[in-house]
C-alpha positions as CSV (number, residue, x, y, z in Angstrom):
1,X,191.7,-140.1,-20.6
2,X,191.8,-140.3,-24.9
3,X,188.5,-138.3,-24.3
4,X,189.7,-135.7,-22.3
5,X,193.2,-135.2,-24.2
6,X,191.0,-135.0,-27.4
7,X,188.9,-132.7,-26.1
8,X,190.9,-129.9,-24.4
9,X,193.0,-129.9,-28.3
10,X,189.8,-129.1,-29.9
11,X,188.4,-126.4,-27.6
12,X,191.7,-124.7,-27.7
13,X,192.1,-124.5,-31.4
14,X,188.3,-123.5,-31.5
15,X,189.1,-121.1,-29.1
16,X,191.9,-119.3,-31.2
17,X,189.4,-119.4,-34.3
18,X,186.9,-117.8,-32.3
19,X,188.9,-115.2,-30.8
20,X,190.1,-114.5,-34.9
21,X,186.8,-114.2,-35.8
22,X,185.4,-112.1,-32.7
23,X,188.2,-109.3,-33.6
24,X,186.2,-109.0,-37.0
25,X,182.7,-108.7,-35.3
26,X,182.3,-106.0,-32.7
27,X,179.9,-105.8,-30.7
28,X,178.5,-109.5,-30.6
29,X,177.9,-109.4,-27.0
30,X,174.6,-108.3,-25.8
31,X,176.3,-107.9,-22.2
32,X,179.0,-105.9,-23.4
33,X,181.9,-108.2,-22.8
34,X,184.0,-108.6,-25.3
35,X,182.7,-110.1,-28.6
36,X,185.4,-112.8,-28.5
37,X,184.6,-113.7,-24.4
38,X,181.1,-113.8,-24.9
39,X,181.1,-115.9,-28.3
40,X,183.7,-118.4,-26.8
41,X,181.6,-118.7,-24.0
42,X,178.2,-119.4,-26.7
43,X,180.7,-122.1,-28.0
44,X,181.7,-123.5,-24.9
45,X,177.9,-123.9,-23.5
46,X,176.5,-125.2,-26.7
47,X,179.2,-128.1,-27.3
48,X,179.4,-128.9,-23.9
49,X,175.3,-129.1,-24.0
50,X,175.0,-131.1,-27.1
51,X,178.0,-133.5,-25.9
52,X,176.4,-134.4,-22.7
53,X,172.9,-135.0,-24.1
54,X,174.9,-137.1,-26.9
55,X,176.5,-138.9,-24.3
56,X,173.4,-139.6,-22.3
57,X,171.2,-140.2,-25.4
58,X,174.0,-142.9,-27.4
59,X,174.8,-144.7,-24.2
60,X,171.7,-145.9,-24.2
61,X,172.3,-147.5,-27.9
62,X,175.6,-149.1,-26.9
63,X,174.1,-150.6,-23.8
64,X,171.3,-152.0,-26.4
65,X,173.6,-153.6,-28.6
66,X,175.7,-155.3,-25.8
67,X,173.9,-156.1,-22.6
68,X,170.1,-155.2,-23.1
69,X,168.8,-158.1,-24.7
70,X,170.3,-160.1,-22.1
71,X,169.2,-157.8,-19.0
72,X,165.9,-156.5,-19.8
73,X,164.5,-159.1,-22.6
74,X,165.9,-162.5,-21.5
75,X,162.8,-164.5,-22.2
76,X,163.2,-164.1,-26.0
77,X,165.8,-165.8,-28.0
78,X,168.9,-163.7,-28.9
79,X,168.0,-162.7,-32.3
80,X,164.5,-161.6,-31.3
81,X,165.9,-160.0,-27.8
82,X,168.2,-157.6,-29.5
83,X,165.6,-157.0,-32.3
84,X,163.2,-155.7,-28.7
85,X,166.2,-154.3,-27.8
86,X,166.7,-152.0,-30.4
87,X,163.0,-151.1,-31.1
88,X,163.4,-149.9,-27.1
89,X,165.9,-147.6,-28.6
90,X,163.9,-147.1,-31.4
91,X,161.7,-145.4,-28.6
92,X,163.7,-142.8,-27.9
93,X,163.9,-141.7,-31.8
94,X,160.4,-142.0,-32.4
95,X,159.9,-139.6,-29.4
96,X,162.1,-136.8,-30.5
97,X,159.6,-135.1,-32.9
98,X,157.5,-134.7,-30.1
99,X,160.3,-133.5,-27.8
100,X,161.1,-130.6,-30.8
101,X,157.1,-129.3,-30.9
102,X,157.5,-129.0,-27.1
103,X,161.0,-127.3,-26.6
104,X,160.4,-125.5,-30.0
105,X,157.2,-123.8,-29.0
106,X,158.6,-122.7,-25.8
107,X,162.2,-122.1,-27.0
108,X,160.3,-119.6,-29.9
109,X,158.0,-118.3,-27.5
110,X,160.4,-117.4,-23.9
111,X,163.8,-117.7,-25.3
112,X,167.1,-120.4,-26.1
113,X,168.6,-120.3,-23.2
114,X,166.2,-121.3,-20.5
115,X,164.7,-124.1,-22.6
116,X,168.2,-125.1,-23.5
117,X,168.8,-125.8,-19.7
118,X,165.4,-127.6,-19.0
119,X,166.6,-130.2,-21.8
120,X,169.8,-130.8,-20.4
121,X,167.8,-131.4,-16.7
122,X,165.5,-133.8,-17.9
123,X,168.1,-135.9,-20.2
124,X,170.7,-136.1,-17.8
125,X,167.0,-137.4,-14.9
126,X,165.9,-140.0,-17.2
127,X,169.4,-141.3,-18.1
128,X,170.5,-141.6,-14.0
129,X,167.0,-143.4,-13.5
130,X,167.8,-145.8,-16.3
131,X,171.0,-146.6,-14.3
132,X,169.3,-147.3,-11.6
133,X,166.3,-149.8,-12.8
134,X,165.7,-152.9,-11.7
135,X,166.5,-155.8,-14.4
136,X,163.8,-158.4,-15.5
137,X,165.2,-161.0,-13.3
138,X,163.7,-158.4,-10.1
139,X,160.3,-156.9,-11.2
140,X,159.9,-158.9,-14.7
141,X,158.2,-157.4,-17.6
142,X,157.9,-153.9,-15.6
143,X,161.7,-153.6,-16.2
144,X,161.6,-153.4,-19.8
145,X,158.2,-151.4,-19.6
146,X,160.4,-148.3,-17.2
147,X,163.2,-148.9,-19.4
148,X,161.2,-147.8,-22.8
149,X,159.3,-145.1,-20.8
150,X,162.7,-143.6,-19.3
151,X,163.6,-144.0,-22.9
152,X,161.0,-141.7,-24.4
153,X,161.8,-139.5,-21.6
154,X,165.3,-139.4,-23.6
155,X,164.0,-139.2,-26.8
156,X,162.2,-135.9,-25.7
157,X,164.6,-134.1,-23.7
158,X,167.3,-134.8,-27.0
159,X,164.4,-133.5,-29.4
160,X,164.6,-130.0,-28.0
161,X,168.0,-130.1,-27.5
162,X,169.8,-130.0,-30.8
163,X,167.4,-127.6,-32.3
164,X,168.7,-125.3,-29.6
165,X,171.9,-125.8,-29.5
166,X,172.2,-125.3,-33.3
167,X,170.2,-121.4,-33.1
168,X,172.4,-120.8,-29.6
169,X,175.6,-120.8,-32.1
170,X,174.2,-119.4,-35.4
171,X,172.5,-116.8,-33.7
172,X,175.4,-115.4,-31.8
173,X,178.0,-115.7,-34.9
174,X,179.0,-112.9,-37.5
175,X,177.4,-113.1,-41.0
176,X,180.2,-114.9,-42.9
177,X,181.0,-117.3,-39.7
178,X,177.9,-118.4,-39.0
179,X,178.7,-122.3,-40.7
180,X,182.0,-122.8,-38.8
181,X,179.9,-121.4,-35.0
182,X,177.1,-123.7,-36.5
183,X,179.7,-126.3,-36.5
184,X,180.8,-126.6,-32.8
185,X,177.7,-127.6,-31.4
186,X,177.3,-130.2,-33.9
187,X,181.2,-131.4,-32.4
188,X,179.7,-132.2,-29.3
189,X,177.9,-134.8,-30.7
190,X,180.9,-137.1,-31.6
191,X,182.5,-136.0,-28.2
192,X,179.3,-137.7,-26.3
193,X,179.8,-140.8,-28.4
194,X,183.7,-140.8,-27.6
195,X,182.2,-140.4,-24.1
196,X,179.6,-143.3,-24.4
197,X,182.0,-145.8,-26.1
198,X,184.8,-144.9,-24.0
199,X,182.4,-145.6,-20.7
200,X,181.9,-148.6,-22.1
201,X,185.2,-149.4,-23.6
202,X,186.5,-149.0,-19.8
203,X,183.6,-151.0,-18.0
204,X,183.8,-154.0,-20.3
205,X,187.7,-154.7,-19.0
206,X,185.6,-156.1,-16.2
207,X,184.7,-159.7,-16.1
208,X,181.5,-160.4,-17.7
209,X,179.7,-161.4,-14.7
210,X,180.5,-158.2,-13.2
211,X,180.1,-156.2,-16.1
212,X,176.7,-157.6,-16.9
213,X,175.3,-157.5,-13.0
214,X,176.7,-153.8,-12.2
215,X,179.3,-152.4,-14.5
216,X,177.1,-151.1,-17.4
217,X,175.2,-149.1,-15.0
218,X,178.4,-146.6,-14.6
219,X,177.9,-144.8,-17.5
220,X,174.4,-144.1,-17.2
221,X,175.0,-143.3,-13.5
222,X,178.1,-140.9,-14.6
223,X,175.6,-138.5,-16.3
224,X,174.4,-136.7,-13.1
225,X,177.7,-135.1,-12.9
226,X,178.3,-134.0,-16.2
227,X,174.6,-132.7,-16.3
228,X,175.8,-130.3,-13.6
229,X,179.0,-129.2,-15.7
230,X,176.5,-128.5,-18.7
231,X,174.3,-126.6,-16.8
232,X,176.5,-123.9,-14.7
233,X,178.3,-123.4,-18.3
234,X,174.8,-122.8,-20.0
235,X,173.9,-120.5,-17.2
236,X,176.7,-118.0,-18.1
237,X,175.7,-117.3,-21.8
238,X,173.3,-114.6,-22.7
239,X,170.0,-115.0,-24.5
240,X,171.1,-115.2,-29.1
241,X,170.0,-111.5,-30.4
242,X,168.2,-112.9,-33.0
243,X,165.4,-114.1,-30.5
244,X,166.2,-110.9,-28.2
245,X,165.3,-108.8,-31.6
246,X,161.8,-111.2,-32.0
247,X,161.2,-110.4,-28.7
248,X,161.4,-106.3,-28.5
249,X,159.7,-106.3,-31.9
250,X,156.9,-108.0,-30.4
251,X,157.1,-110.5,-33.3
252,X,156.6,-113.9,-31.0
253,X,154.2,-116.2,-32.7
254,X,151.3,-117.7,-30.6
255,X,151.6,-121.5,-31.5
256,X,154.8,-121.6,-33.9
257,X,154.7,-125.3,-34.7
258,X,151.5,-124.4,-36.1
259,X,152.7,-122.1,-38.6
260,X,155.7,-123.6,-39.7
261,X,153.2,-126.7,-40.4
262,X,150.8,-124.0,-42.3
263,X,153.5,-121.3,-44.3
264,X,156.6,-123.3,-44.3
265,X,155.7,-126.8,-45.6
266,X,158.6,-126.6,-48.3
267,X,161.4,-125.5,-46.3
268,X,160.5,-128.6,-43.4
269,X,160.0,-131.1,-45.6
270,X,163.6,-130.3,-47.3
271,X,164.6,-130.4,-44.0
272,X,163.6,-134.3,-43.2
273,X,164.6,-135.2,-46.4
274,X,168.3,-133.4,-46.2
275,X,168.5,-135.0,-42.5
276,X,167.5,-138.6,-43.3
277,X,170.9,-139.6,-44.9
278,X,173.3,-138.2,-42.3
279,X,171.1,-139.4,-39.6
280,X,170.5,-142.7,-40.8
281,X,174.0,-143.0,-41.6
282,X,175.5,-142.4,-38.1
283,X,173.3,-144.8,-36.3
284,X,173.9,-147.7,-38.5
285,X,177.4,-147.2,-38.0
286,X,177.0,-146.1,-33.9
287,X,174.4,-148.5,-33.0
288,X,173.7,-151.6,-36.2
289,X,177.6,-151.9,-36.4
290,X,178.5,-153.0,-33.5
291,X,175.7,-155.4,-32.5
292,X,176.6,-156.9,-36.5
293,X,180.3,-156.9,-35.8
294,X,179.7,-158.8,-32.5
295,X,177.1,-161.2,-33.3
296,X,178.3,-161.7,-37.6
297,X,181.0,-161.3,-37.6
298,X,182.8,-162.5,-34.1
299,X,184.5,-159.6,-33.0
300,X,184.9,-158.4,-29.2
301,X,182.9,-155.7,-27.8
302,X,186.5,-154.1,-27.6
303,X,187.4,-154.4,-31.0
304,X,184.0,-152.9,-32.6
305,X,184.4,-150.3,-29.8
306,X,187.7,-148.9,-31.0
307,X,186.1,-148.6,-34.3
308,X,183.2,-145.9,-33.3
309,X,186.2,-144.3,-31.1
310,X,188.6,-143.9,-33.3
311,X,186.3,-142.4,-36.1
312,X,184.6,-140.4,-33.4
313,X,188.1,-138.7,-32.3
314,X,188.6,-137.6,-35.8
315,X,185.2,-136.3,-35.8
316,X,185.6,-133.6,-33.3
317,X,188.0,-132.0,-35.6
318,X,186.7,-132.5,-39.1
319,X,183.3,-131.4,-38.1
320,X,184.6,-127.8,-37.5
321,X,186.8,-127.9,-40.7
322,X,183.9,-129.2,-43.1
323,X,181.9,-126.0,-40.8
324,X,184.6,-123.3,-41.7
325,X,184.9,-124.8,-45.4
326,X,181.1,-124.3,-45.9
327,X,181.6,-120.3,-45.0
328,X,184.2,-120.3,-48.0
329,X,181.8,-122.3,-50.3
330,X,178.2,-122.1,-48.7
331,X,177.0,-124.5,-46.8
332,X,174.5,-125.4,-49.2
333,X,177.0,-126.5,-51.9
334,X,178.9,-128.6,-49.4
335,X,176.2,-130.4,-48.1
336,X,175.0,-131.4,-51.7
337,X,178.6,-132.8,-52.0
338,X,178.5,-134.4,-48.4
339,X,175.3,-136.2,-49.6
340,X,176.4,-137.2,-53.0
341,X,179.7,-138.7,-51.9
342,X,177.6,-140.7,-49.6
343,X,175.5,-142.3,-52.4
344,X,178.6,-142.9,-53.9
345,X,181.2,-144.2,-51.0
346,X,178.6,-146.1,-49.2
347,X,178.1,-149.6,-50.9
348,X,181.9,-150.3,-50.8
349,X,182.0,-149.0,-47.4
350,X,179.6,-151.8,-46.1
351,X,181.1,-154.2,-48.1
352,X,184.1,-153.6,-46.7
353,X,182.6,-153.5,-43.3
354,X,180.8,-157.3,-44.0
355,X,184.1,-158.7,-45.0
356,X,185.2,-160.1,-42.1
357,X,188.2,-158.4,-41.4
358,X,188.9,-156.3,-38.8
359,X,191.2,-154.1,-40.2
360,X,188.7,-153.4,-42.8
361,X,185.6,-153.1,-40.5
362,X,187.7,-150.4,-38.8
363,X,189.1,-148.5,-41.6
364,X,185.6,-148.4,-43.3
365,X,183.7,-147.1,-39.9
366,X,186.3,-144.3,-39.5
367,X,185.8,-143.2,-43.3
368,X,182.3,-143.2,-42.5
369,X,182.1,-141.4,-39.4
370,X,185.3,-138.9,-39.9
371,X,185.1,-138.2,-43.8
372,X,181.5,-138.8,-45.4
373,X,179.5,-137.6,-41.9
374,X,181.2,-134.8,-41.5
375,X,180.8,-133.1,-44.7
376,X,177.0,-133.2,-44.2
377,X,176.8,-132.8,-40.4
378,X,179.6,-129.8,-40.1
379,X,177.4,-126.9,-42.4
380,X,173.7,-128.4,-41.5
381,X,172.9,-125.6,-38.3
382,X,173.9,-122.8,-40.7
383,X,171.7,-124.2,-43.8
384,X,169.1,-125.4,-41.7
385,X,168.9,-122.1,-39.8
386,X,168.4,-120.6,-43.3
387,X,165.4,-122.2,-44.0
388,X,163.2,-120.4,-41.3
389,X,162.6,-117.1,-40.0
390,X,163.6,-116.2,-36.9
391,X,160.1,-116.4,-34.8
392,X,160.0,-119.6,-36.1
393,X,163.4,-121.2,-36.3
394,X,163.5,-123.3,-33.3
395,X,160.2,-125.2,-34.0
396,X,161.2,-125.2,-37.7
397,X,164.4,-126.8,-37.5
398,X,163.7,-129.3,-34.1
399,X,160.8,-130.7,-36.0
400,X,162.2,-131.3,-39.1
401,X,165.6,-132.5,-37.7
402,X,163.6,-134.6,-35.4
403,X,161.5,-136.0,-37.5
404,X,164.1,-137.0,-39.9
405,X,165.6,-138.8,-36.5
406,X,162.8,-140.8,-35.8
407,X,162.7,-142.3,-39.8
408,X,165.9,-142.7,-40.2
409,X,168.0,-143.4,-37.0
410,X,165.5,-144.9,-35.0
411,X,164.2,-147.5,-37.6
412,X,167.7,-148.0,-39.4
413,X,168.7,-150.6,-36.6
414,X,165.6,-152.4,-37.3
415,X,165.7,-151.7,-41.0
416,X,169.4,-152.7,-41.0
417,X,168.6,-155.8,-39.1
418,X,165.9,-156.8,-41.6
419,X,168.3,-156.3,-44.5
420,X,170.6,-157.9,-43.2
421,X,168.4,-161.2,-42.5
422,X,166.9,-160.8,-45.9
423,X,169.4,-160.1,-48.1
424,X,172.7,-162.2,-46.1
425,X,174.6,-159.4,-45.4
426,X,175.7,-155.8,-44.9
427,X,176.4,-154.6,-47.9
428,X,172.8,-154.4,-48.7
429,X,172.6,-151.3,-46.0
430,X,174.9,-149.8,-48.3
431,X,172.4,-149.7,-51.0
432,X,169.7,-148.5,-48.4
433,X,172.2,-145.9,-47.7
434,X,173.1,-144.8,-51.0
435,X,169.4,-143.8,-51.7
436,X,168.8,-141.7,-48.9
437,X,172.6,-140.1,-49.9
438,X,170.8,-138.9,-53.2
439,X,167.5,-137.8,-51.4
440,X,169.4,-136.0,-49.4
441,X,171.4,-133.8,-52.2
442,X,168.1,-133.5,-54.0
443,X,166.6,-131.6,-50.7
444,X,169.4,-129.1,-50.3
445,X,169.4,-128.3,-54.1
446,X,165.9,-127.3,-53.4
447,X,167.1,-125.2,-49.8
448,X,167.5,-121.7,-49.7
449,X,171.1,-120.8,-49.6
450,X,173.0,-119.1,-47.2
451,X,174.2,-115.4,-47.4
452,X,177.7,-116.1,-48.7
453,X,176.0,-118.3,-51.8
């Protein structure tokens, strides 16, 4: 109910922006509705998108940190279990790179819209099939086995996805808006995990027995509707002029993963390296946290739960803001200060995390995720979309994004874990952290800027 209440405030003071900025931008609509209809609607179908696969993709990582281990890896010892847990969700990260060559060739080659779709099909298959597998108790090792293929099935779909979603909102957004439109897809992100935690939040009221025989499968089963929802939204939104302007100049390149690889070798590899700290940052918090609250620290799955929730409420909000503030400052400048004050907020943050009080778990997950996240996440499609010219741009930015997700957020559970058991506690992942903060603001002082820089 949060969720819902959360969401409708957001979409209608995005709505009001929109409209604002719509008056100042005639002609935006390639079907001739009015600029303001048509870019609300290209706002509407790319959060909505990009919550939903968020949703489908980060349910997965809560279910790995709280009933996995028990359900699909119960012949190992707890430690190791959730170690085989999270390197099944690991999976799914390592996948996305490959899902971004796919949808990135095609998405360059027939268009955003259509390929957009196809993603949101295929996530919302694999994450209904994962609520419906058998556990190890029923077919043994074959459960874990369709579990990590169903997955990678994930991992792909969410590769293409983003990428997508990102150009869907750039590409339809006037000149000196084109941060703050870059920014609402990116709010559907923290909407899915409101979504995923809340799910769970909800479900674990049950009684463990229940909760661990039948309950967690809710979630994963409640994606076939909201795939549905995402999909008649996305069919209502026109194809981005940019890619129709590719198209009627006959500019459409044969294998576009191929050149970005061969001409564009800078601009990607800033892009991995600008990625890997916000990335990286999110899952630890997301996914490490909770499983370290839980088994460290002897929280309840409730408790570490409100934590992600509350900092993913704010989220929906700030991300927009730190968006519209990077069309007033450039989105390059910002993101070097997003990354910077991540080096420098980030030790303290975990060490306040590790201390063993709730209060402080809390307030330092919420600082993370609505404050220091944010201000790197919120101007990222506009920068990113920068980097790469237009023939190219979905396959530039899904692989480098993608690839940036598979080394950081897919190994940081597993980094974080070793850390952790190597170093006695979590304030070594603030160090780990605080590097990739300054790699990061290294790679966007070497970016392109955007036009209002």
């Amino acid at each position: 109910m949060t969720h819902g209440i959360h969401n409708a405030a957001a979409a209608a003071t995005g709505e009001k922006a929109m409209s604002d900025v719509a008056r100042d931008a005639p002609g935006l609509a390639a079907s001739g509705a009015p600029a303001d209809r048509q870019l609300v609607r290209v706002a509407a179908a790319s959060m909505a998108g990009t919550a939903i696969e968020a949703f489908d993709f980060l349910v997965y990582g809560t279910a790995a940190a709280l009933v996995f281990n028990k359900l699909f890896f119960p012949s190992l010892d707890p430690a190791t279990g959730t170690l085989a847990a999270f390197s099944a969700f690991a999976s799914g990260l390592l996948a996305r790179p490959l899902g971004g060559v796919i949808f990135g060739h095609f998405g360059d080659r027939i268009g955003r819209k259509s390929i957009l779709i196809l993603s949101l099909v295929l996530m919302g298959v694999c994450t209904t099939l994962i609520g419906l597998l058998p556990t190890y108790d029923s077919i043994g090792i074959w459960a874990a086995v369709l579990l990590v293929l169903l997955r990678i099935g994930q991992g792909i779909s969410f590769g293409g996805e983003l990428g997508g979603a990102m150009l869907m909102a750039v590409e339809h957004a006037p000149p000196r808006a084109k941060s703050f439109f870059g920014s609402l897809p990116q709010a559907g992100a923290p909407i899915g995990i409101l979504m995923a935690t809340g799910a769970f939040a909800l479900v674990n009221m049950l009684p463990n027995a229940s909760f661990l025989s039948w309950g967690w499968r809710i979630p994963f089963l409640a994606s076939a509707a909201l795939v549905v929802v995402g999909i008649f939204i996305r069919l209502k939104v026109d194809e981005t002029p940019d890619f129709a302007a590719v198209k009627a100049q006959r500019r459409i390149a044969a294998v576009p993963a191929r050149d970005v690889l061969a001409h564009h070798k800078r601009p990607l590899l800033l892009a991995i390296g600008g990625k890997l700290a916000e990335v990286t940052l999110v899952y630890t918090i997301v996914v490490f946290s909770i499983s370290y609250a839980i088994g460290n620290l002897g929280f309840t799955r409730g408790d570490a739960l409100n934590a992600i929730m509350i900092g993913s409420a704010c989220q929906i909000f700030t991300i927009p803001l730190f968006g519209w503030i990077g069309d007033k400052i450039g989105a390059r400048r910002l993101y070097i200060i997003g990354t910077l004050l991540m080096a420098v907020m980030a030790v303290p943050l975990f060490h306040a995390m590790g201390s063993g009080s709730l209060s402080s778990f809390t307030g330092a997950a919420v600082v993370a995720l609505a404050l220091n996240y944010p201000i790197i996440f919120g101007p990222q499609s506009s920068l990113y979309s920068a980097q790469f010219p237009p023939e190219l741009r979905y396959s530039g930015i899904s692989i480098g994004i993608q690839v940036a997700a598979a080394l950081g957020g897919g190994l940081a559970p597993l980094i974080d874990a070793t850390l952790v058991a190597r170093m006695g506690g979590i304030g070594s992942v603030g160090i780990y952290l605080a590097g990739l903060g300054l790699i990061g603001a290294l790679s966007a002082w070497l970016m392109k800027p955007t036009e209002v820089e």
